[in-house]
MINU-563448 format. One line per field, with one value per residue (C-alpha): residue in one letter; residue number from 1; x, y, z. Coordinates in steps of 0.001 Angstrom, whole numbers. Layout:
BEGIN
residu [a  ...]
num [NUM  ...]
x [X  ...]
y [Y  ...]
z [Z  ...]
//
This chain:
BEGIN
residu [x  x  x  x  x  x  x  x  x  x  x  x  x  x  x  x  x  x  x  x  x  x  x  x  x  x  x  x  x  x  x  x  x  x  x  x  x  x  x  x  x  x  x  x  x  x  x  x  x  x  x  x  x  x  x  x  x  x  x  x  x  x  x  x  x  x  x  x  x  x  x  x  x  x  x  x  x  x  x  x  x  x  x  x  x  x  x  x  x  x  x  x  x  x  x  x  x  x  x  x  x  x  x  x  x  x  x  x  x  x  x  x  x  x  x  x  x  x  x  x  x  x  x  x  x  x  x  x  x  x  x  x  x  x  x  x  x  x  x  x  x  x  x  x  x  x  x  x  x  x  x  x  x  x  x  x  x  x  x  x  x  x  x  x  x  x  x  x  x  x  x  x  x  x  x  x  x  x  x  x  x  x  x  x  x  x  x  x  x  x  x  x  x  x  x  x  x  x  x  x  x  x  x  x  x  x  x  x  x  x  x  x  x  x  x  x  x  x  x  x  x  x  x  x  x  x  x  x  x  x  x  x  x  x  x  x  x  x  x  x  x  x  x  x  x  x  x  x  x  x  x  x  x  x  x  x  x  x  x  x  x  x  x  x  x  x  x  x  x  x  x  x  x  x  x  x  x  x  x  x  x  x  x  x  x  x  x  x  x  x  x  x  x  x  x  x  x  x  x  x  x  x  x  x  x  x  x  x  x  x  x  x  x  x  x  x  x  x  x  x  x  x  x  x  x  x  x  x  x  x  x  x  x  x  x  x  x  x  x  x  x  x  x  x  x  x  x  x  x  x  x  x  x  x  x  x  x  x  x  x  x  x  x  x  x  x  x  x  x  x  x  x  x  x  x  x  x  x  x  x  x  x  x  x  x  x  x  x  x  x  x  x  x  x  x  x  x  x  x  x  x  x  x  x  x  x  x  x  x  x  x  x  x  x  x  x  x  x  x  x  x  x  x  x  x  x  x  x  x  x  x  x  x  x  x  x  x  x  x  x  x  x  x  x  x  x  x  x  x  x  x  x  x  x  x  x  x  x  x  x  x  x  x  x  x  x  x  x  x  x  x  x  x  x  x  x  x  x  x  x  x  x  x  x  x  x  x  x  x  x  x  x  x  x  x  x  x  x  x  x  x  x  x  x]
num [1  2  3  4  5  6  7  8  9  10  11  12  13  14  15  16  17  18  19  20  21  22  23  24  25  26  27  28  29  30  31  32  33  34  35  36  37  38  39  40  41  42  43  44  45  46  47  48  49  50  51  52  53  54  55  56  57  58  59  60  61  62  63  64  65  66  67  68  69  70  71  72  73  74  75  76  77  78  79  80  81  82  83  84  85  86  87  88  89  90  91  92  93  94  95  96  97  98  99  100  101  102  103  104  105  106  107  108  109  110  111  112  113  114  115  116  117  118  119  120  121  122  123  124  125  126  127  128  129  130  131  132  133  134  135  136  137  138  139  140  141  142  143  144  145  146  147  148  149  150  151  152  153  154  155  156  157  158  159  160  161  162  163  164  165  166  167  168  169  170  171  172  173  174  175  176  177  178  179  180  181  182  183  184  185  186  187  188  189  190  191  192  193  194  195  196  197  198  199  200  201  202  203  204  205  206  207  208  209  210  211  212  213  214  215  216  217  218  219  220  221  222  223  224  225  226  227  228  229  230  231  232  233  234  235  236  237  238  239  240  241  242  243  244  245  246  247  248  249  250  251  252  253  254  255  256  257  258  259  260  261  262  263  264  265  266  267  268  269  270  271  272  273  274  275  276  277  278  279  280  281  282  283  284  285  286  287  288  289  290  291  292  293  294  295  296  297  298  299  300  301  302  303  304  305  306  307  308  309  310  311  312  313  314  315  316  317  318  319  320  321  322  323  324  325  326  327  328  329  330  331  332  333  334  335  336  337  338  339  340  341  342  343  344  345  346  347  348  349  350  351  352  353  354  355  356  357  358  359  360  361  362  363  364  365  366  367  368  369  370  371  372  373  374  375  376  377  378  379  380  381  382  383  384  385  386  387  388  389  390  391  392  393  394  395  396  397  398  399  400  401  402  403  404  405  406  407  408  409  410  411  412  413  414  415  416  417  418  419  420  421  422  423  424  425  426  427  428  429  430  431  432  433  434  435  436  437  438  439  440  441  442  443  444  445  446  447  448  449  450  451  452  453  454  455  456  457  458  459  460  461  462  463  464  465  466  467  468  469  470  471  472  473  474  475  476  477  478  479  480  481  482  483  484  485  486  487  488  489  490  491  492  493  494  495  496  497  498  499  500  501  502  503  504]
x [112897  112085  113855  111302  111824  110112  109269  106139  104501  103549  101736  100382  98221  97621  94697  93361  91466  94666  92454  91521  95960  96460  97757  96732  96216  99387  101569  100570  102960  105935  105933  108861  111658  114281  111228  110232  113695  114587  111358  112770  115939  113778  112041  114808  116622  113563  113699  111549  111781  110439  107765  106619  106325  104455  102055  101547  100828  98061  96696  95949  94956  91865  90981  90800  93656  94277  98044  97974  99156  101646  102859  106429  107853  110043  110155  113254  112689  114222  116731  117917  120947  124691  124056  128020  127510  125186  126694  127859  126435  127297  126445  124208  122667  124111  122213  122967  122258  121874  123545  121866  123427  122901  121516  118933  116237  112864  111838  113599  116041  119617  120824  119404  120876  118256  117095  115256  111550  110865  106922  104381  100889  98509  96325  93453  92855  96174  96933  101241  102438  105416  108293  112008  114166  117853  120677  120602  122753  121447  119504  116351  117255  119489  116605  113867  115829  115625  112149  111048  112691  110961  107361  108103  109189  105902  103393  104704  104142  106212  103292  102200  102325  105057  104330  107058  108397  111146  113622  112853  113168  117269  118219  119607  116309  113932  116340  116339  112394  111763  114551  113149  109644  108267  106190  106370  104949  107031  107245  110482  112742  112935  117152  116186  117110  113560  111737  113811  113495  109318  109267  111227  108280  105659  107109  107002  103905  104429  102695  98445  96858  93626  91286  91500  89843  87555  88398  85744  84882  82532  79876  80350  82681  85452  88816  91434  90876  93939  95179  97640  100084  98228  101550  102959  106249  109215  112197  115573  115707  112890  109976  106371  106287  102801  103135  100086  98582  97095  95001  95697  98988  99981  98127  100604  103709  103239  102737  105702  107854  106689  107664  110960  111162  111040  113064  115973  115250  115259  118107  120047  119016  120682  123924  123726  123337  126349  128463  127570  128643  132171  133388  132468  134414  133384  136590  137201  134958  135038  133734  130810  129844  129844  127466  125097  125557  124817  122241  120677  120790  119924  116381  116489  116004  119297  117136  114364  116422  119334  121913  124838  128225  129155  132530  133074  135872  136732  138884  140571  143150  145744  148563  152193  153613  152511  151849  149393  147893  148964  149145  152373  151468  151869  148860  149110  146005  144521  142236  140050  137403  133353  131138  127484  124713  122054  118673  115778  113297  113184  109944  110559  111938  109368  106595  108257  108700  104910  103995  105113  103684  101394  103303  104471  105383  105173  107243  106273  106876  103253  101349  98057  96863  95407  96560  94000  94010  98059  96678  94831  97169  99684  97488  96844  100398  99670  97982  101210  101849  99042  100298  103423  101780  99990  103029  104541  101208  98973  102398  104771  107161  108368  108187  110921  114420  116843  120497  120467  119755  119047  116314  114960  114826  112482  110482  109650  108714  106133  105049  104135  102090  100103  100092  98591  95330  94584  94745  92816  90190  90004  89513  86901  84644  84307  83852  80679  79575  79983  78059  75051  74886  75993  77540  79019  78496  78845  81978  83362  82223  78806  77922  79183  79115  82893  82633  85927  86111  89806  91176  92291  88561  87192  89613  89272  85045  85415  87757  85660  84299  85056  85001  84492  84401  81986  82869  80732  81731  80746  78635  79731  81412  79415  81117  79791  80446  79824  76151  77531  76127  74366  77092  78914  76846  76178  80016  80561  78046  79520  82674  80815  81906  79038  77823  76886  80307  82150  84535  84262]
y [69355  65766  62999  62642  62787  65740  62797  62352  65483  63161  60865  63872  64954  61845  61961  64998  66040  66673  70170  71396  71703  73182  69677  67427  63503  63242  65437  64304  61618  64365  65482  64060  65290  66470  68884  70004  70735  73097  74578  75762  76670  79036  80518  81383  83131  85044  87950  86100  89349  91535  88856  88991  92696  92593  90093  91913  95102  93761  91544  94339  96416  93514  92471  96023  95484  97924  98690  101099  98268  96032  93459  91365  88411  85344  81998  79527  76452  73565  70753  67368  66574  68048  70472  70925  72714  74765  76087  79334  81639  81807  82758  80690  81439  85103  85722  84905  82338  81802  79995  76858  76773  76897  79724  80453  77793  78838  75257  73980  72138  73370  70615  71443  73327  76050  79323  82507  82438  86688  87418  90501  90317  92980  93883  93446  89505  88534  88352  87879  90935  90230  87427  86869  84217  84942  82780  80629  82409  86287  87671  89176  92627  93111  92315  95480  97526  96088  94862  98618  99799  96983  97630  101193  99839  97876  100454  103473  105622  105522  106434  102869  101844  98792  96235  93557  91504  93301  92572  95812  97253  98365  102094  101702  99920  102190  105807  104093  104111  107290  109213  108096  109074  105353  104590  101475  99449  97355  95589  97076  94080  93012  93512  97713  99641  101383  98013  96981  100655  100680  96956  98369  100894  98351  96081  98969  100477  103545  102576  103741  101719  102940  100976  100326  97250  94299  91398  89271  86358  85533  85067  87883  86491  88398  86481  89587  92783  95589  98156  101269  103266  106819  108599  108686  107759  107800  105945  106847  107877  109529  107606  107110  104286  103125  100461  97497  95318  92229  89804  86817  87681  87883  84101  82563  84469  83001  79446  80216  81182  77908  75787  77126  76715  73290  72899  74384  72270  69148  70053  70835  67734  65926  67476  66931  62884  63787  65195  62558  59760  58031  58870  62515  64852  67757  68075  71907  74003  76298  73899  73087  76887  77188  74047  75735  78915  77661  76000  79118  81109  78951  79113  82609  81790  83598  85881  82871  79514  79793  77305  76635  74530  72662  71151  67837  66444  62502  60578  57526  55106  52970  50758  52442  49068  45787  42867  41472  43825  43531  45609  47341  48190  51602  53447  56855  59089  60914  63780  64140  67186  66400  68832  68666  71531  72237  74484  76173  78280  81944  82778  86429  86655  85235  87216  90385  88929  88098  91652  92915  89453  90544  94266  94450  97812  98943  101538  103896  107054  107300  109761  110496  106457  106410  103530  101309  102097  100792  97754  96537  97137  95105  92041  91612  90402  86983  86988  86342  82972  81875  81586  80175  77688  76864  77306  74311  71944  72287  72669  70475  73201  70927  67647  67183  66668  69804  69487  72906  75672  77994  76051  75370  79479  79184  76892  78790  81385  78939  78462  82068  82122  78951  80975  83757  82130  80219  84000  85395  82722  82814  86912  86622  83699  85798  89103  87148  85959  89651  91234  88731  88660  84640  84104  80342  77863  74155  73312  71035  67044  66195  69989  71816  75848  77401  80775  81491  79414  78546  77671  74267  73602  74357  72524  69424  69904  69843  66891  63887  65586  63479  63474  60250  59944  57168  55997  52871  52163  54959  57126  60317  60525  61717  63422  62411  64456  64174  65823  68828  69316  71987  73326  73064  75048  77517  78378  78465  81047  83066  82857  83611  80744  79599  75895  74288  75084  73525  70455  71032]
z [104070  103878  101703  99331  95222  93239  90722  93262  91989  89039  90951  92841  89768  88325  91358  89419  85876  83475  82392  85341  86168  82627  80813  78748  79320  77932  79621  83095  82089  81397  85043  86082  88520  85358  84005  87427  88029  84656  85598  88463  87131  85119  87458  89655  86304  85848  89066  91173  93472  90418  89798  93120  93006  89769  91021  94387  92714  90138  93241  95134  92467  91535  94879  96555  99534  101799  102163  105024  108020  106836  109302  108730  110500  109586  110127  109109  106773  108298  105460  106525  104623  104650  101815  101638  98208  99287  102706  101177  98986  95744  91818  89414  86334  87230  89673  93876  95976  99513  102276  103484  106707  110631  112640  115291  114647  114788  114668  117307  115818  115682  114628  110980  108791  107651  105432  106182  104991  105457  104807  104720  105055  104735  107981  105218  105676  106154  102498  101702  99889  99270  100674  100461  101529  103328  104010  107059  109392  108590  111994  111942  113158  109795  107322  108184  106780  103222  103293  104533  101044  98900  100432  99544  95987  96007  97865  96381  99424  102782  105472  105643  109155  109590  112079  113395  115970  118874  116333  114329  118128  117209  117259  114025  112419  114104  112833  109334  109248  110706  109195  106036  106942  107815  110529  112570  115591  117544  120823  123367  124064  127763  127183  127263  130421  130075  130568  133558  134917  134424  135913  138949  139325  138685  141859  143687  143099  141745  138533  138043  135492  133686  131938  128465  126753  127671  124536  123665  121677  119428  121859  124146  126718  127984  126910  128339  130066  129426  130676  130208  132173  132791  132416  129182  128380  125777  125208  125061  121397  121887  120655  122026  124617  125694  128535  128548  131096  130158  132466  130290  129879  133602  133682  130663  132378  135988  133746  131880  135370  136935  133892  134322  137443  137278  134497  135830  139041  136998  135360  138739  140156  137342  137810  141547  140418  138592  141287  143591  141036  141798  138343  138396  136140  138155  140801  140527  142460  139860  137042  138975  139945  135633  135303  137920  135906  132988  134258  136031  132484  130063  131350  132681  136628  138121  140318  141251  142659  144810  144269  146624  145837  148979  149599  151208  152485  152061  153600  152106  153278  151439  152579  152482  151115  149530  151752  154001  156959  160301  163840  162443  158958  158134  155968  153973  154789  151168  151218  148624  147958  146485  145899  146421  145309  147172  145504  146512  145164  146233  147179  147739  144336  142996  144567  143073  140244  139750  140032  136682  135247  131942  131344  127924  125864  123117  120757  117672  116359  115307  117097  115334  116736  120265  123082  122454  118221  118900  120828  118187  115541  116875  118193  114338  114391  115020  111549  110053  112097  110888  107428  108417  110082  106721  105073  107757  107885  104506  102251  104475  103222  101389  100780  98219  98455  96154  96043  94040  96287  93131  92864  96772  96439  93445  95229  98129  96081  94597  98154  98527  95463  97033  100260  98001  96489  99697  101920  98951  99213  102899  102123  99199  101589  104907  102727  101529  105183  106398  102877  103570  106931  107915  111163  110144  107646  108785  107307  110392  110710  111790  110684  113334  112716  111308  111770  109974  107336  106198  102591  103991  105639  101893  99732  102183  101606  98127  97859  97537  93889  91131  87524  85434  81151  80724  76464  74847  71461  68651  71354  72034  75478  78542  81768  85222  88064  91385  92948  95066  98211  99488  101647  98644  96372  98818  99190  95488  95343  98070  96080  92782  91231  88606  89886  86731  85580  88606  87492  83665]
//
């Protein structure tokens, strides 16, 4: 989270009609960073899990949602700062707080200190269910477990079908769920024996692959073209393992290998301008086998460049005792030992690596959904990163600076509600397209067609409205608005929203 003080929210709605946030002119001036903040406090005293639950529940309830697929990942929320008072968890207000501290960075930045922003989404437009936030350091594979038991809490039924990342993919996470009648989708980490076994197949050709499903976009072109293993499979514990092909897929992973390729080379070349260097710390043999190593694993390329630590002998001569040279001066002779690395790039290894490129598998203990029925349930996945990437971009998630972690967990929680209304109006808009028939509405510049509109594409069309009091002595006030446009109109009656009521 970025330096910047929560007094800014004040200016932040001075740019708006006092009514239209739920204050009056007067109170826009009483939004200052001490109210904002006891706000908070309150909110966070208040069960912000129950509230969550209780606005879920009535969500669903008026909008229709479907609850059968629900789909979970996690993202971490990135602080600048030392937070020393905040690195463990603790107890406020009587109720627990987390740990802003370090742990795998799904940002990319380890260097920040960090919490655990857990989310659900329904398969039914993407819309957030329900959220939690965990301390920085807590791994994904230990949270399923509890969010399993609060969706139940929430649902009320067990046989919705639970959709995550490979994290979910441990024995223990995947007995929990099905021992307690759950049923989940997952993806089988590459770290299993059974997808280094199948892979050894693939290479070998002792895999058939039948035809499954020709992707296309919205104009009819293919985009990917899958495929499945003919002969069905199971996994250790005995769950259903359905192994994919994917054209597009094979196409990002020989990207992918290349990229590493050469940045392991680069890497290795570096420490070889290292070794080479007259003040080189590397003298032990051994030391500079564990750079290369480290090297090699860090990006995963142990089996695809072959590195070899060479020894050199140098020879260097000093004088035995002070004094000028001559014919008779005697020298002492000292041996010293470089090393030098040479690399190249495996080509055989590579080749055989290339022929498992775009096979991925997954694993469920549902059995009632057919290959390509599992297919599509788990490429709505990427749903979810969608709303973390609004959650990252639109929100800035967030730009304020909290010393109090009680209340940095309140305000992510106000984050999911914003995440709420803007999936919810995103849901409500294309329901509308689909009802009447309307491919796109031209909602990019210069009128270009959006097929699927977004809640940041609307709110940025409907920005430029504004709302002026025009007074003149004793005369009763008038209110001008801005004219809406027709691409405005025509989306507020898509949303049913009544147009000659818009900005009063």
């Amino acid at each position: 989270l970025p330096r910047e003080p929560i007094y800014g929210l004040g200016e932040w709605a001075t740019r708006y009609a006092p009514d239209l946030l739920g204050l009056t002119e007067g109170q826009v001036g009483l939004l200052n960073d001490d109210r904002v903040g006891r706000a908070l406090d309150k909110l966070f005293a208040a069960d912000v899990s129950s509230l969550v639950l209780s606005v879920a529940t009535n969500v669903v309830k008026e909008f229709g949602l479907r609850w059968d697929e629900l789909h979970n990942d996690s993202t971490s929320v990135s602080f600048f700062g030392a937070y020393l008072d905040a690195a463990r968890e603790r107890c406020v207000l009587g109720r627990p707080t987390l740990a802003v501290t370090f742990g795998h960075s799904k940002d990319h930045r380890p260097d920040l200190k960090q919490l655990l922003f857990i989310l659900t989404v329904t398969a039914d437009g993407g819309v957030p269910l329900h959220f939690r936030a965990a301390s920085g350091n807590v791994t994904d594979d230990t949270t399923h477990r509890d969010t399993w038991d609060l969706l139940c809490q929430l649902t009320g039924r067990r046989d919705f079908l639970y959709v995550a990342d490979s994290k979910l993919a441990t024995r223990e996470n995947m007995a929990y769920l099905h021992q307690h009648q759950g049923r989940f989708v997952t993806v089988l980490p590459k770290t299993r024996r059974e997808d280094a076994a199948f892979r050894a197949l693939v290479t070998t050709g002792q895999v058939a692959w039948r035809p499954l499903w020709k992707k296309t976009d919205g104009d009819g072109e293919i985009i990917d073209i899958y495929s499945t293993n003919a002969q069905p499979t199971t996994s250790t514990e005995g769950y259903r393992l359905v192994w994919y092909h994917s054209r597009r897929k094979a196409e990002q992973d020989a990207v992918t290998r290349s990229a590493r390729i050469e940045r392991t080379l680069k890497e290795l070349a570096e420490l070889r301008d290292k070794l080479r260097s007259p003040r080189t710390r590397y003298r032990q043999e051994s030391k500079v086998a564990d750079a290369v190593a480290a090297i090699l694993a860090s990006h995963g390329a142990e089996k695809l460049i072959v590195a070899e630590v060479e020894p050199n002998e140098m020879e260097t001569f000093r004088q035995a005792r002070r004094g000028r040279p001559g014919k008779e001066t005697p020298y002492v002779r000292k041996v010293t030992t470089r090393f030098d690395l040479t690399c190249r790039i495996d080509d055989a290894q590579v080749a055989e690596d290339a022929k498992s490129d775009g096979v991925f598998p997954l694993i469920t203990n549902v059995t009632d959904l057919s290959e390509l029925e599992l297919l599509k349930t788990y490429k709505r996945q990427p749903t979810i990163e969608k709303r973390f990437s609004q959650l990252k971009t639109d929100f800035e998630v967030a730009p304020v600076y909290l010393k109090a972690v009680h209340r940095i967990q309140a305000l992510l929680s106000v984050y999911f509600f914003a995440l709420l209304v803007e999936s919810l109006l995103e849901r409500e808009l294309r329901e509308a397209m689909q009802r009447k028939g309307i491919d796109s509405l031209p909602l990019y510049p210069e009128g270009r067609a959006c097929r699927w509109p977004t809640a940041r594409r609307v709110l940025d069309l409907f920005e430029p409205i504004q709302r002026h009091t025009l007074t003149h002595g004793k005369c009763p006030s008038k209110v001008l608005i801005t004219d809406l446009t027709r691409v405005q109109r025509r989306l507020l009656n898509l949303l049913g929203l009544p147009i000659k009521n818009y900005g009063h």
